[in-house]
C-alpha positions in Angstrom: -83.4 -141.1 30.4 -87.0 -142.7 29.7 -88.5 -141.6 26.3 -91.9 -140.7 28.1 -89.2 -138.7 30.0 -87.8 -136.9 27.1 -91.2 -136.5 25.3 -92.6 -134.6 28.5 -89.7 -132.5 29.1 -89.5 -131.3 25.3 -93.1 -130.8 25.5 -92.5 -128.6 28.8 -89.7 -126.9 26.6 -91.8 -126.3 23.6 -94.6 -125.1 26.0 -92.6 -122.8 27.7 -91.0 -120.9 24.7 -94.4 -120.9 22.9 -95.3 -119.2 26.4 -91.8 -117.1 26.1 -93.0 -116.3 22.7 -96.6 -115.4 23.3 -95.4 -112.8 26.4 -92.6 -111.2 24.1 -95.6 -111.0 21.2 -97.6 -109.5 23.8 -95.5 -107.0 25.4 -94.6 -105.6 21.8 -98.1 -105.3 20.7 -98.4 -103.7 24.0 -95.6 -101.4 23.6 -97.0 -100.9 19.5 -100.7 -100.1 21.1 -98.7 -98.0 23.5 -97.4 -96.0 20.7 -100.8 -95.4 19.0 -102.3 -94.4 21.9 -100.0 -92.0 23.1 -100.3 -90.5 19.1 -104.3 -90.9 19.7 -104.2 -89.2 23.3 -101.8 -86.2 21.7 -103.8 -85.9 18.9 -107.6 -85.3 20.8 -105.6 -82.7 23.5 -104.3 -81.2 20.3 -108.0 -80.8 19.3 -109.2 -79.8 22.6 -106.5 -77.3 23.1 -107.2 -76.0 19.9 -111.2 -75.8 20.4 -110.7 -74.5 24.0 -108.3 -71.4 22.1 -111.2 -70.8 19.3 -113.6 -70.6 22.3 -112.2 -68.1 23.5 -111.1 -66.5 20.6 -114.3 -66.4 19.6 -115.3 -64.6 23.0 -112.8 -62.2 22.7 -113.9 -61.2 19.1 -117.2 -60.8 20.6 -115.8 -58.6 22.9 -113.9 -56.6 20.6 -116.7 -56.2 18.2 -118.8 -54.7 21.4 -116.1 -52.4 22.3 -115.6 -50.9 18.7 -119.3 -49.9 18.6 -119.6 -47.9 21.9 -120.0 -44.0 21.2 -116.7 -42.5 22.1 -114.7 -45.6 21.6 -112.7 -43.8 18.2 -112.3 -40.7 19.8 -110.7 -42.7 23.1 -108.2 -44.2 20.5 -107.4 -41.5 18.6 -106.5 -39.4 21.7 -105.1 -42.3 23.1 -107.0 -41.3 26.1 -107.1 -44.3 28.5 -109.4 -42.8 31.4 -112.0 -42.7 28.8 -111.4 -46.4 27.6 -111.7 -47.4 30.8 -114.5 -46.4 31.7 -116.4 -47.4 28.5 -115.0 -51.1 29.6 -116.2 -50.0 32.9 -119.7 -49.5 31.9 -119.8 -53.0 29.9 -118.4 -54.9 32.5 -115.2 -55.8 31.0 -112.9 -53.9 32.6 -109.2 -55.7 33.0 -108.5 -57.3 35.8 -108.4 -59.9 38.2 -111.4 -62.5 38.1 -113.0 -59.9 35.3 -113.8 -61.2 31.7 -111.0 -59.5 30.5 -107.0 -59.4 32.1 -106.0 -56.9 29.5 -107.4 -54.7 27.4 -104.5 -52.7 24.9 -104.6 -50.5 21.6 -101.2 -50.5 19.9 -99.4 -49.2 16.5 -96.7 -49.5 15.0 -95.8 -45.7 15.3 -97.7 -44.7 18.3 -97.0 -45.3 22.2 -99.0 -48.2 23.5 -102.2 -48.1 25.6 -102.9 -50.7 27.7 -105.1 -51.3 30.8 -104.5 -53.4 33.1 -101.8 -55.6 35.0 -98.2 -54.2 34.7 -96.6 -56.8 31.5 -93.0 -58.0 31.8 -93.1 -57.8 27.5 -95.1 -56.5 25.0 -98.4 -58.2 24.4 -97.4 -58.7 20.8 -94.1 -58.9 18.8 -93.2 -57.0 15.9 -94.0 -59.3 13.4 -97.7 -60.3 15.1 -98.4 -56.8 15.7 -97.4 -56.0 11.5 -99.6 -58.7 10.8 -102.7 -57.2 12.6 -102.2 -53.9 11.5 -102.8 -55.6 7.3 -106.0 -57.2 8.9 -104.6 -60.6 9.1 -106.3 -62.8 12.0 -103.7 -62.7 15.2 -105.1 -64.6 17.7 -104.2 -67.3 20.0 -101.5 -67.9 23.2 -98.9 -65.4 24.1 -96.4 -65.9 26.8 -95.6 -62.7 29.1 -92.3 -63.3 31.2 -91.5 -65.8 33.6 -95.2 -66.6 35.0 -97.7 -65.2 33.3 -99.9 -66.6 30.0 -102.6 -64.8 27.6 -105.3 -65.9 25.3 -105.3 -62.9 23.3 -107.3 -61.8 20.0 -106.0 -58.5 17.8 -108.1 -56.7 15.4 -107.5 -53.8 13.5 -109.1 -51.0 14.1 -110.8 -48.9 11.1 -110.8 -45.7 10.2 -108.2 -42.9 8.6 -105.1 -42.1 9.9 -102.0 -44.4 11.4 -103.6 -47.8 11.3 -104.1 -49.3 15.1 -104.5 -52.8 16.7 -107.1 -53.5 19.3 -105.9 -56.0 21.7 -108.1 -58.1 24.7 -106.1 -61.0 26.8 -107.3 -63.0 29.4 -105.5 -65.5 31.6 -104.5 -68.8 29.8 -105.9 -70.3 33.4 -109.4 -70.0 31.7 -108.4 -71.6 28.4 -107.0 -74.4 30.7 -110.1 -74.6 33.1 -112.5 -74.7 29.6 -110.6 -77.9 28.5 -110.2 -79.4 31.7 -114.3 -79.4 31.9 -114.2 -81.7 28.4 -111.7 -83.8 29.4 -112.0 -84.6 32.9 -107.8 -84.4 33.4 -105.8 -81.8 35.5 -104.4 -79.8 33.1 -101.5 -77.5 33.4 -99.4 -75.4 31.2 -95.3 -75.1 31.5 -93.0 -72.5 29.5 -89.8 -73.6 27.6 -87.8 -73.9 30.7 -90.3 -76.5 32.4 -91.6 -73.2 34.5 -95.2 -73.3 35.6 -97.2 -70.7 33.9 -100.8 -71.9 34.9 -102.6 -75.1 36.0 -106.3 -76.3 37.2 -105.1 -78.2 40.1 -101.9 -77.1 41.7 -101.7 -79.6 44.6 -101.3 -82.6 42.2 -99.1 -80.3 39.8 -96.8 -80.1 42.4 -96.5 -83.6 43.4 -96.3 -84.4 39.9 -93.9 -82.0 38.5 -90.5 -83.3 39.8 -91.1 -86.8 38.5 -91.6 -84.9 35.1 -88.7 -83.2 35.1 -86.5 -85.9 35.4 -87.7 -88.3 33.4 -88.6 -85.4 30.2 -91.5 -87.9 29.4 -94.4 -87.5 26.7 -96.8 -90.2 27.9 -96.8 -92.3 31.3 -98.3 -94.2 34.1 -97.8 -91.9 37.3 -98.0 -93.3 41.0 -98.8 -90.0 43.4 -100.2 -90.3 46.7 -101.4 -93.5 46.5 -103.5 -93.5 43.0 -102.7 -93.7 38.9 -102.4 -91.0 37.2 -102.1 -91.4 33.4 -99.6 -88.1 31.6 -99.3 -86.7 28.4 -97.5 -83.7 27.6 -98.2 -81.8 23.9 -96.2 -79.0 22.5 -97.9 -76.3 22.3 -97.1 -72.4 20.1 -97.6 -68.8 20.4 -99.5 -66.5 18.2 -96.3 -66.1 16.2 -96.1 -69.5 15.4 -93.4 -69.9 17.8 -92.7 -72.8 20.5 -94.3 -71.7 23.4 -94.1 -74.3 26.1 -95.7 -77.3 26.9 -99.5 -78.4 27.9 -99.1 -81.6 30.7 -102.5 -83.6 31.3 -103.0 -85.4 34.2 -106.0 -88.0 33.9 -106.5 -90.4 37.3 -107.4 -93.7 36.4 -107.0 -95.5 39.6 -110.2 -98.1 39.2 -109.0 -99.3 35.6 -105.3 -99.7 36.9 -106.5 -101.7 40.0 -108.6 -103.9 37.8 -105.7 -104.3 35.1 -103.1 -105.7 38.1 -106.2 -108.3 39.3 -106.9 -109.7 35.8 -103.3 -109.9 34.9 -102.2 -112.3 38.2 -104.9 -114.4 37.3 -104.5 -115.1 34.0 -100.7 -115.8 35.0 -101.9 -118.1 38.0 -104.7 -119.5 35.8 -102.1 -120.3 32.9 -100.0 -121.7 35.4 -102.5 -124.0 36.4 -103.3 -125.5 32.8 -99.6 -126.2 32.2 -98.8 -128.1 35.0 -102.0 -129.8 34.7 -101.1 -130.7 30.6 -97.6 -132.0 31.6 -98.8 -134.5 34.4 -101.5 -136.2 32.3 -99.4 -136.1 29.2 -96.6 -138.3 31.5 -99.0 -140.7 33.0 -100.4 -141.2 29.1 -97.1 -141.5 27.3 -95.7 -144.1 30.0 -99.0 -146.1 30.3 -98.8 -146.3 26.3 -94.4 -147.6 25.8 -95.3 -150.7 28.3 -95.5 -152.4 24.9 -92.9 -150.8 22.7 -90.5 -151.5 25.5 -91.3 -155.5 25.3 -90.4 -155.0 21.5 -87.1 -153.5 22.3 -86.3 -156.4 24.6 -87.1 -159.1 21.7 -85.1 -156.7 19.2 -82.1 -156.8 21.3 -82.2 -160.7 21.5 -82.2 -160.9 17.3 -79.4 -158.6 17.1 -77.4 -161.6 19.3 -78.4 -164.0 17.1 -81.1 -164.9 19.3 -83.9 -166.1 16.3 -85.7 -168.1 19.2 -86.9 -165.4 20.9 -90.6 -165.2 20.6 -92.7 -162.0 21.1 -96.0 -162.7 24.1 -98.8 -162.0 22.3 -100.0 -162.0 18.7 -102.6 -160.6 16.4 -103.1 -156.7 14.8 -102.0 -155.4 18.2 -98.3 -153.0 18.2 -96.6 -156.6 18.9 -98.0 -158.7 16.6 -97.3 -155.7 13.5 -93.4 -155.2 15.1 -93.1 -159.3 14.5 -94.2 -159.2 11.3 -92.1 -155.9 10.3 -88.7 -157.9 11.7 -89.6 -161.1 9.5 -89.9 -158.9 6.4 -86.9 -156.7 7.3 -84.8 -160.2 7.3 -86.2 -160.6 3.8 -85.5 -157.2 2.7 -82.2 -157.3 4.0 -81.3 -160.4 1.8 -82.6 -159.0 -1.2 -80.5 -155.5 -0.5 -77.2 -157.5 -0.5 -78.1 -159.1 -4.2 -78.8 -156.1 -5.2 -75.3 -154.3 -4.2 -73.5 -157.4 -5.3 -75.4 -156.4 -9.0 -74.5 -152.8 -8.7 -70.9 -152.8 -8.1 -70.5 -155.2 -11.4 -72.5 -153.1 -13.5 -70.3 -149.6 -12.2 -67.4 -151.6 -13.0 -68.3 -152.0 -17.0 -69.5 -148.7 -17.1 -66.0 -147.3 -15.4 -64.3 -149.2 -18.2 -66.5 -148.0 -21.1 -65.4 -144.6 -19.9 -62.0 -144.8 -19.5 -61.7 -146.2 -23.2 -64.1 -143.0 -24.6 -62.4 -140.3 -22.3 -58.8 -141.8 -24.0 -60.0 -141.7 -27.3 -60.9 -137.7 -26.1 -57.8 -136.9 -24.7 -55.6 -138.1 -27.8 -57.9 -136.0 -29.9 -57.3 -132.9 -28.0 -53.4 -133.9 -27.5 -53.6 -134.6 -24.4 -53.0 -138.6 -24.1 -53.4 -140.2 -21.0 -50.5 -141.9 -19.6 -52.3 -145.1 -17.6 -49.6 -146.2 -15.1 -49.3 -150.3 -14.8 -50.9 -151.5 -11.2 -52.6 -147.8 -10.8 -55.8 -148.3 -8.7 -59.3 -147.5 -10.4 -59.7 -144.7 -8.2 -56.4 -143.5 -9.7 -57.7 -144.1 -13.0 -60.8 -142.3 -12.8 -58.8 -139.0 -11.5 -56.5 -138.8 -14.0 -60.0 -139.0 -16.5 -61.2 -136.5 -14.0 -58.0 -134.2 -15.0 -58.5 -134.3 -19.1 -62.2 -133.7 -18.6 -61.7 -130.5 -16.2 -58.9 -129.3 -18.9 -61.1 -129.8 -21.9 -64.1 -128.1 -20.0 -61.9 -125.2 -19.6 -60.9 -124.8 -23.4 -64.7 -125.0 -24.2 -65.3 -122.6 -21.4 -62.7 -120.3 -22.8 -63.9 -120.4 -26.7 -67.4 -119.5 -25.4 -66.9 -116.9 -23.4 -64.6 -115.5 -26.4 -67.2 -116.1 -29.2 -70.0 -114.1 -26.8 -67.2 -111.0 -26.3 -67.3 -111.2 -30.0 -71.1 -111.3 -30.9 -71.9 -108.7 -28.2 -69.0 -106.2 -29.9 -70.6 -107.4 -33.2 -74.2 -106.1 -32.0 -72.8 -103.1 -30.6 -70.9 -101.9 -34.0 -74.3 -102.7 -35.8 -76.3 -100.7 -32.8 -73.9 -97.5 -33.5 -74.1 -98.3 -37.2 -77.7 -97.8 -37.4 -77.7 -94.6 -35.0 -75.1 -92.9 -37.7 -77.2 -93.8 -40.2 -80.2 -92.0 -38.7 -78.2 -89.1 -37.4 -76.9 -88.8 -40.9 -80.2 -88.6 -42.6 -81.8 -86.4 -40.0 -79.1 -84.2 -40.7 -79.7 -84.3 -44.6 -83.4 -83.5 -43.8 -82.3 -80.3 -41.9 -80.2 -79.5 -44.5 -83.1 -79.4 -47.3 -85.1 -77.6 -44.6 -82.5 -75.3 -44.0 -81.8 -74.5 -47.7 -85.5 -74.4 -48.2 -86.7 -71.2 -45.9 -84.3 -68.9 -48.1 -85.7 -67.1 -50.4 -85.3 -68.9 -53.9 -86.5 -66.9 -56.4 -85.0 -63.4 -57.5 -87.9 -60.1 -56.7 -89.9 -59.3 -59.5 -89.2 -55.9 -60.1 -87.0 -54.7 -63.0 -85.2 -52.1 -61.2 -82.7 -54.5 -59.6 -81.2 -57.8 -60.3 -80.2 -60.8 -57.8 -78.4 -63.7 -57.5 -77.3 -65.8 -54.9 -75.4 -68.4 -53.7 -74.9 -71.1 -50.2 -72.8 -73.9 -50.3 -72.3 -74.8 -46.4 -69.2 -76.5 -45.1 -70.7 -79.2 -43.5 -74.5 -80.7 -44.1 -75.8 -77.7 -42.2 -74.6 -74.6 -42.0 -74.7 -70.9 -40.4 -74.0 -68.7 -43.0 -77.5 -66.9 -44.5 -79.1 -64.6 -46.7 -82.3 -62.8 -47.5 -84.0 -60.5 -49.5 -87.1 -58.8 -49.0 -89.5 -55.5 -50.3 -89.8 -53.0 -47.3 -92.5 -51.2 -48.9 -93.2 -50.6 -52.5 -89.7 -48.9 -53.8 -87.3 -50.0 -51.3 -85.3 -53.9 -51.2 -84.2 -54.9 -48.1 -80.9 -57.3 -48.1 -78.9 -58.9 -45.6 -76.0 -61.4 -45.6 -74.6 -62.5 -42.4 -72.4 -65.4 -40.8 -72.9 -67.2 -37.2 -70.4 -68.2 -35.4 -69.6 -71.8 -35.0 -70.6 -74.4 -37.5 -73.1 -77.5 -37.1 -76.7 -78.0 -35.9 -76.1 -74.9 -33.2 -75.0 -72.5 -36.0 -78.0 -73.7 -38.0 -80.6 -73.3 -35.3 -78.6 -69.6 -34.5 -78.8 -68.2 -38.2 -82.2 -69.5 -38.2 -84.0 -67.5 -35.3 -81.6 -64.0 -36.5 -83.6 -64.5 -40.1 -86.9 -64.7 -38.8 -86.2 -61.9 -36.2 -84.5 -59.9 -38.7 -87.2 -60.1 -41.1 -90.2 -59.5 -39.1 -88.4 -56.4 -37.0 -87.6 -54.9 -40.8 -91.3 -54.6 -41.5 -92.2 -52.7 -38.8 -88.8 -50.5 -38.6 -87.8 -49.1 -41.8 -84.4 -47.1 -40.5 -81.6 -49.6 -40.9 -80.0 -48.4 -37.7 -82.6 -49.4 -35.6 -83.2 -52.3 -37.4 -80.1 -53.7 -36.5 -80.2 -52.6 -32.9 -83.6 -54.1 -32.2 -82.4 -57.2 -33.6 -79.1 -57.0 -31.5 -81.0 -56.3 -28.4 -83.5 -59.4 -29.0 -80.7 -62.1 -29.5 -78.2 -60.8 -26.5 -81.3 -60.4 -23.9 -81.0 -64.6 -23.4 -77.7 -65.5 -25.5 -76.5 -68.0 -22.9 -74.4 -70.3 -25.5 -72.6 -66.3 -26.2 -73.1 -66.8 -29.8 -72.9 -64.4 -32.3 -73.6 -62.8 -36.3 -71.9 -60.5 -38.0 -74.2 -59.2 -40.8 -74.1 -56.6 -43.9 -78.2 -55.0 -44.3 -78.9 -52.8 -46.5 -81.8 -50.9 -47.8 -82.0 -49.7 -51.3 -84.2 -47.3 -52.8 -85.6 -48.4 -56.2 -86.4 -44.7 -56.6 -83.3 -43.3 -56.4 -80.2 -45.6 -56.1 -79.5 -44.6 -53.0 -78.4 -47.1 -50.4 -78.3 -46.9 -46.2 -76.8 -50.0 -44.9 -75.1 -50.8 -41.6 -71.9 -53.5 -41.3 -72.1 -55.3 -38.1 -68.7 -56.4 -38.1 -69.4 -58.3 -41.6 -66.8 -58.5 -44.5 -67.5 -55.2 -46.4 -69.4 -55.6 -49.8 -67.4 -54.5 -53.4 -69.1 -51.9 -55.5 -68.1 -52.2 -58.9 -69.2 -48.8 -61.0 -69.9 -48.2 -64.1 -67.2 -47.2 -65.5 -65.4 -50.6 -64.3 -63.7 -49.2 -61.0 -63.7 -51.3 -57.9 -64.1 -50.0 -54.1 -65.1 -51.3 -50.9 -67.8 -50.1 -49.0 -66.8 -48.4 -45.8 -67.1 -49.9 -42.7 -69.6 -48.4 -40.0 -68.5 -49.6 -37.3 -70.6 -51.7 -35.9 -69.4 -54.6 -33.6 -71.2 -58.6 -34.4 -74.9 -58.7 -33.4 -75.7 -60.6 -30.0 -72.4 -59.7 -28.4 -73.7 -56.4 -26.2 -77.0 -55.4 -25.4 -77.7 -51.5 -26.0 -74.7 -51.5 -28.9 -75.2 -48.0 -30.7 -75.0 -49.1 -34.4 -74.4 -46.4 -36.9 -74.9 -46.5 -41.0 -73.5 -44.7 -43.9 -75.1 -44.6 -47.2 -74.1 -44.7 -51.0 -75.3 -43.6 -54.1 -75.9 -46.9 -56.8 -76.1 -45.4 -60.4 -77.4 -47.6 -63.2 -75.8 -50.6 -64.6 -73.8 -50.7 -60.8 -73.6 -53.6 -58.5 -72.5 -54.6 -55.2 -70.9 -58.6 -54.3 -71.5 -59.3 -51.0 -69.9 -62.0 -49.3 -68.6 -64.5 -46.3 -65.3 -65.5 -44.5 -65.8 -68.7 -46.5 -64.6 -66.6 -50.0 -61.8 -65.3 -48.2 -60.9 -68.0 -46.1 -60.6 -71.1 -48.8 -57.3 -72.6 -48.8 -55.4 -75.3 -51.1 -54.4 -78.2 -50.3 -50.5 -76.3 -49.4 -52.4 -74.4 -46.6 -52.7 -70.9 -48.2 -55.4 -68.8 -48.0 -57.4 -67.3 -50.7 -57.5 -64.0 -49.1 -59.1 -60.4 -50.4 -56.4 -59.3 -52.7 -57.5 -62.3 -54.6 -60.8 -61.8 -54.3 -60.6 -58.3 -55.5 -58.2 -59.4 -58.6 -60.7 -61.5 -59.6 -64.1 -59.1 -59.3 -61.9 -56.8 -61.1 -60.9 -58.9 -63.9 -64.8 -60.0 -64.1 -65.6 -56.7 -64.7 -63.8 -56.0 -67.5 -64.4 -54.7 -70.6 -68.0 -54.4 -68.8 -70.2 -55.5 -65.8 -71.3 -59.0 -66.1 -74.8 -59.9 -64.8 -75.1 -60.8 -61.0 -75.5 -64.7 -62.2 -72.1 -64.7 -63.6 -70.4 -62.6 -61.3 -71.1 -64.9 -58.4 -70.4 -68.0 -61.1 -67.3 -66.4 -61.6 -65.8 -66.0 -58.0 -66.8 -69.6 -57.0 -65.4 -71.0 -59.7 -62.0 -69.3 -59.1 -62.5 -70.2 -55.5 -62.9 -73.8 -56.2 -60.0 -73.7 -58.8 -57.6 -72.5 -56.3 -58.5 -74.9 -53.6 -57.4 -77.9 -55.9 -59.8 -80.4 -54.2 -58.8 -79.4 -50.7 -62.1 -80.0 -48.2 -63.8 -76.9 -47.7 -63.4 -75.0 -44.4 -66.1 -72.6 -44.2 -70.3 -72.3 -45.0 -69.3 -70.3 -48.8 -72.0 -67.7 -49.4 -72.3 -64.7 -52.2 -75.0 -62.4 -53.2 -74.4 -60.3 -56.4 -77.0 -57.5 -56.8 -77.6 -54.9 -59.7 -79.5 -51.7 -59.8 -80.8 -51.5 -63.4 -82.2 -48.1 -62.7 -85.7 -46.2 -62.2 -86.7 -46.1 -65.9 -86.5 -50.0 -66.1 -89.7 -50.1 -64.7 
């Protein structure tokens, strides 16, 4: 085949798919326009549906608003009398029916029997819901389907006035609705229920030519044939007064002329394009074979040289294509001479360099134990692949070292990462333990009448163990010691919020009892974590000695008297705070004579053990209180001094279990003041 052949058919390919191409590009941008317009088209008959319904909403309400200020209308209503409604509809003009302004005229309730005038209805003119709706005053207006055949435009408005509350409702025929937007459109409108039944339409010859093709094709936009002419359809989804599907609004819009002129431009711009391309590929043939005459000459002579021919001789001469393809073969003769030196020069110098790297890469594979073993006669190409083999080994090895030198340095910045987190947590934790330690109350009241000292030491940098002291008044102390359960930041954050609640409900409740239960009540309402405190709180009159208190499931305090006896308060009762909601606390109360004290105390006392794993327990604790308080009471300093110090003596250097806590308290009397 010629190459002025070839060039034209390619060409003729290439202009065909670029023709290929251009209709594909142009039937999707018509199917994409296609899209958007069927969107645009639904979108303006949503709008004109939607203005044709306010229309006549607005009519109705018009109507409505006429109707409720006739003399007589209330008293028609409220004796549900519909003689005289009708003829008060009568006298305006509206009375229901057909071609009147007005297909149905009804007052309903939602405990009273329906009035309506009118055509007989298949259903109710509104649904429960719709009809609740209206009878709050909320806007009820819109389309409402009735049975198999019939459609309303309906507006309800509720009626004023004492008694049941009513709902004045006027309907006409969705036919007007239809007709309305129709007139704005210039389209045959018609409207279908769910089931593709025909429920009203402007033009029911076409509707009925048209209606089969939409059934079975279920289509939402499309380009009709019927009788001989276009029609263009669109079908929008369309909803009741309840908000409901209601059925389905088809337009029919006949554009005939525009299809006609469509068909004509499009068969002659495929003629026309037709036309051009022929026209292109003949001239570009007669071109292409008028301009080779010359090249093929050249071929000829080129042939002849590669015979051995040199006496050929090319016709012509001077700066034409023949004279330039004569002086290109002389230079390429040239060029070819010089290219064989030139690989002659190459393939010595590759030869010294293969040498000088089979001596270094020997040198490298004796230092990595890994001689080579050079076989007598081998071939260079044998040679170079057993260089090839030590260098892929000793690639590996390095490989191998680097990857295990990175593993290292990343575990390396990962122990440094965590290092530096622990260190934070750590002091973070020391600041909330200062914090912690620094909301307690620090130093002892300042009233002679009673002595204090206390003690914390919690188990772990913060702790849940607490106590507090406060005046409730001018005479009486208020005292608490209490332990949350759990240990840690949570048991912190606990014993905390029970302080500051406990404190702030004291001052405003004075009875321990309720105190207590308040307090209970606050931290079980949202105790989702089910924590909880058991607590000692007391409240001792300065006056008289005498102490109310309430034991919320809290170790019970030791009274040591006067006369050096020891005894244990009772117990009231009382279950942990923050464990039931509504708990009924109860107190008891004791009578503090001068010179007595009370030691109050946590689990952590008890609950110390050595490093054998026994407990310190409360016969021990007891032993020891006794034995401090004899031949007399010690101040409340010493007394806690002297139970921690036995503690820590029987523990032996065993890590402590439990947040330790002790208050030691001493009534001095009224006449210390």
């Amino acid at each position: 085949m010629l190459l002025r052949t070839r060039i034209t058919a390619m060409v003729a390919a290439g202009l065909l798919l670029a023709g290929l191409g251009w209709g594909l590009a142009t039937a999707l941008r018509e199917e994409l326009l296609e899209r958007r317009l069927t969107v645009a088209v639904q979108a303006a008959h949503a709008a004109l549906w939607d203005e044709a319904l306010a229309a006549h909403d607005k009519a109705l309400d018009e109507h409505a608003d006429k109707l409720m200020m006739q003399p007589g209308f209330e008293a028609a209503v409220r004796q549900n009398d519909g003689a005289a409604l009708a003829r008060l509809l009568h006298d305006m003009e509206l009375g229901p029916g057909p071609g009147q302004p007005l297909d149905q005229v009804a007052v309903l309730g939602l405990e009273r029997a329906p009035l309506v005038l009118g055509p007989s209805l298949a259903r109710e003119l509104l649904d429960a819901d719709s009809l609740e709706r209206a009878a709050v005053g909320d806007a009820v207006d819109g389309l409402r389907v009735i049975g198999a055949r019939r459609a309303l435009v309906l507006s309800a408005r509720r009626l004023s006035g004492g008694g049941e509350a009513g709902v004045l409702v006027l309907a006409r025929n969705a036919r007007h609705a239809l007709t309305h937007m129709a007139g704005r459109t210039g389209a045959s409108l018609t409207l279908l229920d769910l089931r593709g039944r025909l429920l009203a339409t402007t033009d029911a010859a076409l509707w009925q030519a048209a209606g089969p093709v939409m059934a079975q094709r279920g289509l939402q936009r499309s380009d009709l044939q019927l009788n001989g002419r276009s029609y263009l359809l669109s079908s929008l989804p369309v909803r009741d007064v309840s908000g409901h599907a209601a059925g389905t609004l088809v337009a029919l819009l006949d554009q005939s002329a525009s299809a006609r002129a469509h068909t004509f431009l499009g068969r002659l711009a495929l003629g026309g394009t037709a036309a051009l391309l022929l026209a292109v590929l003949l001239g570009l043939n007669w071109y292409l074979r008028r301009s080779l005459k010359p090249l093929e000459r050249s071929i000829d002579v080129l042939q002849a040289l590669a015979q051995g021919d040199t006496s050929v001789q090319l016709p012509g001469g001077g700066n034409d294509e023949i004279g330039r393809i004569a002086r290109a073969v002389a230079t390429f003769r040239r060029n070819a001479e010089d290219l064989a030196a030139t690989r002659a020069l190459r393939e010595r110098v590759r030869r010294r360099q293969e040498r000088l790297l089979r001596t270094r890469l020997q040198t490298l594979a004796q230092a990595t134990h890994q001689p080579l073993a050079w076989q007598a006669g081998s071939s260079d190409e044998e040679q170079l692949r057993q260089l090839a083999g030590v260098m892929n080994e000793l690639s590996g090895r390095l490989i191998d070292q680097h990857q295990r030198l990175t593993g290292m340095v990343q575990e390396l910045r990962e122990a440094l990462v965590t290092k530096t987190r622990l260190a934070g947590l750590e002091q973070e934790l020391q600041i909330a333990a200062q914090v912690q330690l620094s909301i307690l109350p620090r130093n002892p009241p300042r009233d002679a009448r009673v002595q204090l000292h206390c003690h914390i030491t919690p188990a772990r940098e913060v702790g849940g163990d607490f106590y507090d002291y406060f005046f409730v008044g001018d005479d009486h102390l208020g005292f608490v010691i209490a332990d949350v359960s759990g240990k840690g930041v949570p048991a912190a954050l606990f014993m905390t919020i029970t302080r500051t609640l406990l404190k702030a409900t004291a001052q405003f409740v004075a009875d321990p009892t309720q105190c207590v239960a308040q307090l209970n009540d606050l931290l079980a309402a949202e105790n989702e974590q089910m924590m909880f405190v058991t607590l000692f709180y007391g409240v001792l009159d300065l006056r008289s000695g005498r102490l109310e208190y309430v034991n919320a499931g809290h170790n019970p305090p030791w009274l040591l008297r006067a006369n050096g006896s020891l005894a244990a308060l009772a117990r009231t009762g009382g279950m942990a705070v923050a464990v039931h909601e509504g708990f009924p606390y109860r107190s008891a109360s004791v009578q503090l004579g001068p010179g007595e004290q009370l030691f109050l105390y946590t689990d952590g006392v008890t609950e110390a053990f050595d490093p054998d794993g026994r407990e310190y327990g409360e016969q021990r604790l007891q032993a020891t209180l006794q034995q401090l308080a004899q031949p007399h009471s010690p101040a409340p300093a010493a007394l806690a001094e002297g139970v921690l110090a036995d503690v820590h003596a029987f523990e032996r250097g065993a890590p402590q279990a439990d947040d330790i806590t002790c208050v030691a308290l001493r009534y001095q009397g009224p006449e210390a003041c």
